[in-house]
Structures are given as C-alpha cells and as structure tokens.
C-alpha positions as CSV (number, residue, x, y, z in Angstrom):
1,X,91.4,54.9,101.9
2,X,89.5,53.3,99.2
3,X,86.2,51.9,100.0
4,X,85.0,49.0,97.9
5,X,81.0,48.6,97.4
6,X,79.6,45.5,96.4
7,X,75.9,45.3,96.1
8,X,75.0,41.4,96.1
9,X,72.2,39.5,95.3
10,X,71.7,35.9,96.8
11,X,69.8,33.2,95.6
12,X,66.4,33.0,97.3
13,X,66.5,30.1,99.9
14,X,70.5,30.6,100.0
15,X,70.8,33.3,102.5
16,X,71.5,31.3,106.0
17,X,73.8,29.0,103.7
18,X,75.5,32.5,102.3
19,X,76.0,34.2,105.8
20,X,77.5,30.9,106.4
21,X,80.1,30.9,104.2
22,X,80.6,34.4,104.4
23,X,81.9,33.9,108.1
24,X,84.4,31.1,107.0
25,X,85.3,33.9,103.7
26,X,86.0,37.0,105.8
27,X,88.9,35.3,107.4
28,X,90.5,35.5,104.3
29,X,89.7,38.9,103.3
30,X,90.7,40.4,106.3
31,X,94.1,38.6,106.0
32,X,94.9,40.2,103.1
33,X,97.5,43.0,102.7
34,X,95.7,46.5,102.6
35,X,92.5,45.3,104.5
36,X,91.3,47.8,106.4
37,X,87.7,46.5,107.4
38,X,84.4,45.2,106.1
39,X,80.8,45.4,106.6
40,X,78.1,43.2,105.1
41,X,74.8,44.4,105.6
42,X,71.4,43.0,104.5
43,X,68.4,44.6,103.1
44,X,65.5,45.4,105.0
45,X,63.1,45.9,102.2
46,X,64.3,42.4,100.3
47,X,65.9,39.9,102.7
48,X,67.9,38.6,99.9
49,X,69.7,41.7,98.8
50,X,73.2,42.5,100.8
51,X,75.6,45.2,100.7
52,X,79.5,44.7,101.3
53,X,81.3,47.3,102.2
54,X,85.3,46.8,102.0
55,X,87.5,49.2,103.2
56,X,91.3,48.8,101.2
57,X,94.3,51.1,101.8
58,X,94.9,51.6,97.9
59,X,92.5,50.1,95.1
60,X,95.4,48.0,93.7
61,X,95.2,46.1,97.1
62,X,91.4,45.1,95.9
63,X,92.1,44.5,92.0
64,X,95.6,43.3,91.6
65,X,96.4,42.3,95.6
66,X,93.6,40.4,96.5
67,X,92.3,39.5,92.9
68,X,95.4,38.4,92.0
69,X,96.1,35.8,95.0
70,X,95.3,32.3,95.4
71,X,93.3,33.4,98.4
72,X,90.8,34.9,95.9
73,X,90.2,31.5,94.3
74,X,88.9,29.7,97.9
75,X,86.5,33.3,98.1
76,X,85.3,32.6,94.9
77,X,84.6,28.5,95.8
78,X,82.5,29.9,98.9
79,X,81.0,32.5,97.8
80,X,80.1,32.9,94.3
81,X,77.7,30.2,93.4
82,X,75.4,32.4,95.7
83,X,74.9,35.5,93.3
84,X,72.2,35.9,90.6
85,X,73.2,38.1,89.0
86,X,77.1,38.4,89.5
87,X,77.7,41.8,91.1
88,X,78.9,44.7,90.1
89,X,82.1,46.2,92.3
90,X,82.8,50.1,92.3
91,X,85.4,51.6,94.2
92,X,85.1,54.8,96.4
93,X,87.0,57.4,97.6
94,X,85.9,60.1,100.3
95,X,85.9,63.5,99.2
96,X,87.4,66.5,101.4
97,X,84.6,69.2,101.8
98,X,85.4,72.2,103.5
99,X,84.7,73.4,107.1
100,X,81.2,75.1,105.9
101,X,80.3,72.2,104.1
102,X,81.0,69.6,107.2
103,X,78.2,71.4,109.3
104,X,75.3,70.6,106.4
C-alpha cells in the first residue's frame, strides 16, 4: 500500500468554493484503478492549509495510472486553480517494525 501525501494550500477566500469542487473531484479519484481511499483534512492552525491523504495499491497507479488518464485532466480543471503555491506530492510506504517496537 502506497500512501500518497499532498500538503495543499488554497487561495484565501477560495476554501468553501475548493471543498466544493473537491466533492464533485473525488468521484473521480476514487474511480480510478488502484484507489484504495482518501482523506482530506484541513488545518486547525490556518483554515486555508489542507492535507490529502491518498491511499493507492502501487505508486504507478498514482504517477502513470491516474496521471496518465484523461480523468486526471477534469481533476486538474476543478482543482488546481485553487493552490498557491502548487503542491508538492510524496509518496509513502509503511514500515514493518517488530513486535517490541509495536508496543512504544
């Protein structure tokens, strides 16, 4: 499971207008082959920051699957005029501790 993290930064004024669109753009993310859930969560310290979380079966699902697909395009038209600046993706992967390590 690969866990996408996308740290976004909306306009100021833009946020009702962005959880907007976001509803009407998670209908396409979660159509996606090797969707395996989301999360967008807001900042309580600046109203205007958000956090996506995407949960992907394999990164290439993310970066060539979804990228790559005209579905990507219509995300883009609803979402990205809302950013300033443009975020910055990463991509994580859960590490496997041992037993002793769990109970911390």
């Amino acid at each position: 499971m690969i866990l996408e993290v996308a740290p976004l930064q909306v306009i100021p004024g833009q946020n009702t207008a962005f959880e907007q669109a976001f509803a009407k753009a998670q209908r396409i993310i979660s159509a996606m082959p090797g969707y395996a859930g989301h999360q967008l969560q807001r900042s309580l310290i600046d109203p205007h920051r958000y956090l996506l979380l995407v949960n992907w079966q394999r990164i290439e699902d993310h970066t060539q699957g979804f990228r790559g697909s005209p579905q990507y395009q219509q995300w883009k038209a609803l979402l990205h005029h809302f950013y300033d600046p443009f975020p910055t993706v990463e991509h994580f992967q859960a590490v496997t501790l041992g037993e002793t390590a769990k109970k911390v």
